[in-house]
C-alpha positions as CSV (number, residue, x, y, z in Angstrom):
1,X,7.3,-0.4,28.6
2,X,4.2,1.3,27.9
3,X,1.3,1.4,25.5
4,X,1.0,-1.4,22.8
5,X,-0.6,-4.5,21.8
6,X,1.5,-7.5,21.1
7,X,1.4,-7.6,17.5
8,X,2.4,-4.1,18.2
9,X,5.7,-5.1,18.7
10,X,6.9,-8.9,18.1
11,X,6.2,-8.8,14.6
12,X,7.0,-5.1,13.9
13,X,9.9,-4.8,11.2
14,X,10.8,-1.6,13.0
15,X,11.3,-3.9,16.3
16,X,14.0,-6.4,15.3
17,X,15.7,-7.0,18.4
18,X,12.5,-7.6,20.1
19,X,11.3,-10.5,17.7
20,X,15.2,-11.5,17.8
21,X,15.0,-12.4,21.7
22,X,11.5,-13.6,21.5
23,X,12.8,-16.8,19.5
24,X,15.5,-16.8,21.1
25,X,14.0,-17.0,24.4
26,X,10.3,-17.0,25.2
27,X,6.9,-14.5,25.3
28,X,3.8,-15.1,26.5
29,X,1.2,-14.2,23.8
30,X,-1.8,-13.9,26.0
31,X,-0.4,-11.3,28.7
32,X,-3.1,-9.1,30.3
33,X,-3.1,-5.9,31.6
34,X,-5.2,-5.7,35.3
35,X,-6.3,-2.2,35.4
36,X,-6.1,1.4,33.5
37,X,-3.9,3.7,33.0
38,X,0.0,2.6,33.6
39,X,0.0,3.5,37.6
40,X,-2.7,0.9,38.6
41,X,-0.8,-1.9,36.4
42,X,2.5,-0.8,38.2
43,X,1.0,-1.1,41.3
44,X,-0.7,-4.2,41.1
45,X,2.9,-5.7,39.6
46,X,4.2,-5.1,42.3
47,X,2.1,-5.2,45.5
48,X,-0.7,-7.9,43.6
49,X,-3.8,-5.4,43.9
50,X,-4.5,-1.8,41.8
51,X,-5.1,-0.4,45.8
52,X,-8.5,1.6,44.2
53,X,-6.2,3.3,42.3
54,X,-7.5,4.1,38.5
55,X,-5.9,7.0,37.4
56,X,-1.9,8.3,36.8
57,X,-1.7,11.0,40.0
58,X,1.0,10.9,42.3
59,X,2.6,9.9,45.3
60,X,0.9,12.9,47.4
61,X,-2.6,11.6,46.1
62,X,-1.4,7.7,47.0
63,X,0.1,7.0,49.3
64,X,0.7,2.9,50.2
65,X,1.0,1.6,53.6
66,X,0.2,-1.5,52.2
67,X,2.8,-4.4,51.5
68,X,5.2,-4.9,48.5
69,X,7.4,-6.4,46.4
70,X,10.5,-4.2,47.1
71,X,9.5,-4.6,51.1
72,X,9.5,-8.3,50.6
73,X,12.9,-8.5,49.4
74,X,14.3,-5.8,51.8
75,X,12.7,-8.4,54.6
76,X,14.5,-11.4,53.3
77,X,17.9,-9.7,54.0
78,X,18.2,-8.7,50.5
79,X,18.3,-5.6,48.3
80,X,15.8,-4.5,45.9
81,X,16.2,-1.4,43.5
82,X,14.6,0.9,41.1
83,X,16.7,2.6,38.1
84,X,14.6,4.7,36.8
85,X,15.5,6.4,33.1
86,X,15.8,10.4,33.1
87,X,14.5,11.0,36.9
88,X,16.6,13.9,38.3
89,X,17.6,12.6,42.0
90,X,17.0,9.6,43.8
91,X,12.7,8.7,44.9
92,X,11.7,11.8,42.7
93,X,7.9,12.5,43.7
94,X,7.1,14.5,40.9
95,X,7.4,13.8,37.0
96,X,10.0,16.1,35.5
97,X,10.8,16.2,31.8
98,X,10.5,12.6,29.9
99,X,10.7,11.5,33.6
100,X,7.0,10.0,34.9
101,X,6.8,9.1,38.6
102,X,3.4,7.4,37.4
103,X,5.8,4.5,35.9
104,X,8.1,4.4,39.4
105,X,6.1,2.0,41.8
106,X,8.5,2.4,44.8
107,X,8.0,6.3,45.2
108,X,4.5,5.5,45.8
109,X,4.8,3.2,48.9
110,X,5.2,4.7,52.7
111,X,4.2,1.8,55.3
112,X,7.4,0.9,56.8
113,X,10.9,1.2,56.2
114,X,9.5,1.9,52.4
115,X,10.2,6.0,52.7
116,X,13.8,5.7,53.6
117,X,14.3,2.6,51.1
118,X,13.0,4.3,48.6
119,X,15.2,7.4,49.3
120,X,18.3,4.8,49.2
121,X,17.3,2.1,46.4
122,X,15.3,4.3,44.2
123,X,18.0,5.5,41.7
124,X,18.1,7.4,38.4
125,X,19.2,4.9,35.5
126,X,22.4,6.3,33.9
127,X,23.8,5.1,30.9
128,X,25.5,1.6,29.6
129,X,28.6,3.2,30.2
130,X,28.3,4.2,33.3
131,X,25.3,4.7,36.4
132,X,24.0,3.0,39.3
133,X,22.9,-0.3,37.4
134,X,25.6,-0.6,34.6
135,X,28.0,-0.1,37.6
136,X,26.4,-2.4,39.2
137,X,25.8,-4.8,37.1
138,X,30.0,-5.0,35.8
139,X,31.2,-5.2,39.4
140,X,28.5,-8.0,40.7
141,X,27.0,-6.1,43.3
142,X,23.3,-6.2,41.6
143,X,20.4,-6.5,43.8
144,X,18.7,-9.5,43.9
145,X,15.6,-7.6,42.4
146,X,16.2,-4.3,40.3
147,X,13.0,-2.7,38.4
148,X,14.5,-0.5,35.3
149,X,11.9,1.8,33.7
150,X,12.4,3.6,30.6
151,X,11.7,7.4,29.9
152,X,8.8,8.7,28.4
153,X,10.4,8.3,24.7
154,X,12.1,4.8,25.1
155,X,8.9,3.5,26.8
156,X,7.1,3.8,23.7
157,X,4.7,6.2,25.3
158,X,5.7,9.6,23.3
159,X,8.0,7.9,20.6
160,X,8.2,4.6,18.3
161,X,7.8,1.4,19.0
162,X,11.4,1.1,17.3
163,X,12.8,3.8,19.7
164,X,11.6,0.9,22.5
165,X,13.4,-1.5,20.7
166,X,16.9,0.4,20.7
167,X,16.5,0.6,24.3
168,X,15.6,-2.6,24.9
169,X,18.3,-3.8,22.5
170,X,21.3,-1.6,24.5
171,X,20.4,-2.5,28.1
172,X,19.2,-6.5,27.5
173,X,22.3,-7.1,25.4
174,X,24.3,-5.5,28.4
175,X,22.5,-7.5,30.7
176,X,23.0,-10.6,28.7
177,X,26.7,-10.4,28.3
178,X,27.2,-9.8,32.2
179,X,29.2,-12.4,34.0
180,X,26.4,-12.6,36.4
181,X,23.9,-13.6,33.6
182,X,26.5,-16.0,32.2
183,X,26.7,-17.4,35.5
184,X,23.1,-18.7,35.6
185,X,21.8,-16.0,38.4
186,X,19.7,-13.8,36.2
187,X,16.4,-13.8,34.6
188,X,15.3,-10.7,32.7
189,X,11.1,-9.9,32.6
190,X,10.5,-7.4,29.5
191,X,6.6,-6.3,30.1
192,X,4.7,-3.9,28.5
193,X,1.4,-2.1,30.7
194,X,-0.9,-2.4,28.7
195,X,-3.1,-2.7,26.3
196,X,-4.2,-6.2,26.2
197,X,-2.7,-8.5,24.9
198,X,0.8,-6.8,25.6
199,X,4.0,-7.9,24.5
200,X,6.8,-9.2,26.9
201,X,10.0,-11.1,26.2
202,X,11.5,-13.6,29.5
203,X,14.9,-14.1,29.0
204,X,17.0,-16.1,31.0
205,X,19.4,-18.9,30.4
206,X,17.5,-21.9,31.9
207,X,14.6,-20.5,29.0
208,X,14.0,-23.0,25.9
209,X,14.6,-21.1,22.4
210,X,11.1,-20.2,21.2
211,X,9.3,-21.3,24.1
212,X,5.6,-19.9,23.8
213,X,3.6,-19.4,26.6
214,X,-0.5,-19.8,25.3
215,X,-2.4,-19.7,28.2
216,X,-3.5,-16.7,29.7
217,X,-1.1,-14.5,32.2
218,X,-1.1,-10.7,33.4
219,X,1.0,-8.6,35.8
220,X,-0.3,-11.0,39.6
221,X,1.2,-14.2,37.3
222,X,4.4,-12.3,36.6
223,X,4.4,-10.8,40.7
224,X,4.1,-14.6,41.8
225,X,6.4,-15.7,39.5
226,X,8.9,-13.1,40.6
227,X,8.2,-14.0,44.4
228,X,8.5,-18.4,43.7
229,X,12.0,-17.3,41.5
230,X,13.3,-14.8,45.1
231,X,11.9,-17.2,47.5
232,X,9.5,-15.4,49.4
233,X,7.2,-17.0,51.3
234,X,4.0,-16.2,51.2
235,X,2.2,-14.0,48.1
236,X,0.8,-10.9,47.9
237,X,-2.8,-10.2,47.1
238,X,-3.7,-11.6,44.1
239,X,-0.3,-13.2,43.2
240,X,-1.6,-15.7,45.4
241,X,-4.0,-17.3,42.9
242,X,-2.1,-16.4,40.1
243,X,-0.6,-19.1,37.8
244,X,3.2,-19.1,37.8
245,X,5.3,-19.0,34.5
246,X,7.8,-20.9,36.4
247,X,7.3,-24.5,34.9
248,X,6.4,-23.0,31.2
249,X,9.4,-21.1,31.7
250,X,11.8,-23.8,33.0
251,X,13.0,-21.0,35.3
């Protein structure tokens, strides 16, 4: 999700579901971003440095040899995936329409096997009816790490913050009422870009209703957190001294 403070949002009357799941579940109200604009908080979220990146160009003007999240999981035997709202065909390289590659992380990384994974893994989102996640998702056969990304209206970043909470609301209550979630496997990470503090909603059923995380967090304590929860050893950059939300979590 893109663009927005946390009072922003949790607290907004025209985002219900949001502040629904938040006491429901948990949100950490001191989440900061680590860089500006979206593509350097992308890429540290999911590699645990900005890589001297500081603006939103392309895949052509960066491209990453260096380690990542989605490699990390692809080396542990597993499969990692990106569903990505409105992009026309699979690892698209350039925005098209409410389609921003700036918000798809895997299509900037090239070291390794990360071309042809992304080629494979990097899929356009589809709807709750039907698409590569929902699919996914109904017959059990999700990845053990998917990264879903909103267009440019349901992000927030062209369109209200309650047009961000009708997407949320459609794809985390689809999530939710999964067997897979019921069966204890999932946790779902809502997080925001920036500005700081950004909202962000962790959902999972092992989470204490209400829980409120106080101390301060950003996108290297959510990376470790993600790597602890996959178990994969070793961190990347700055995950490494990152705090995990783990134990505040009860993930």
């Amino acid at each position: 999700m893109e663009n927005h403070r946390y009072g922003d949002v949790l607290g907004n009357e025209h985002a219900p579901f949001e502040a629904r799941f938040a006491a429901a579940c948990a949100t950490a109200t001191d989440y900061h971003d680590v860089g500006s604009p979206s593509l350097p908080n992308y890429i540290a979220a999911t590699s645990g440095d900005v890589q001297g990146i500081h603006d939103d160009a392309g895949p052509a003007a960066h491209p990453l040899t260096v380690d990542n999240l989605f490699r990390q999981v692809r080396a542990s035997g597993r499969d990692a995936r990106s569903y990505e709202e409105a992009m026309p065909k699979p690892c698209a390289l350039e925005p098209s329409g409410r389609y921003a590659v700036k918000h798809n992380p895997a299509a900037y990384y090239t070291g390794g096997d990360d071309r042809a994974a992304c080629a494979r893994d990097d899929l356009p989102l589809g709807t709750v009816e039907s698409g590569p996640f929902a699919d996914a998702l109904r017959d059990g056969t999700l990845p053990a790490f998917a990264f879903i990304t909103p267009d440019l209206c349901n992000d927030t970043h062209d369109c209200p913050v309650s047009a961000g909470d009708a997407f949320v609301e459609q794809w985390v209550s689809l999530i939710v009422s999964s067997p897979v979630y019921r069966a204890g496997r999932t946790a779902v990470f809502v997080v925001w870009d920036e500005d700081t503090p950004m909202p962000n909603l962790f959902v999972a059923p092992s989470v204490r209703p209400g829980t409120r995380v106080t101390g301060p967090t950003d996108h290297y304590g959510l990376l470790r957190t993600t790597e602890e929860l996959l178990g994969i050893p070793g961190f990347l950059g700055a995950a490494a001294q990152a705090t995990s939300l783990r134990a505040d979590l009860h993930l």
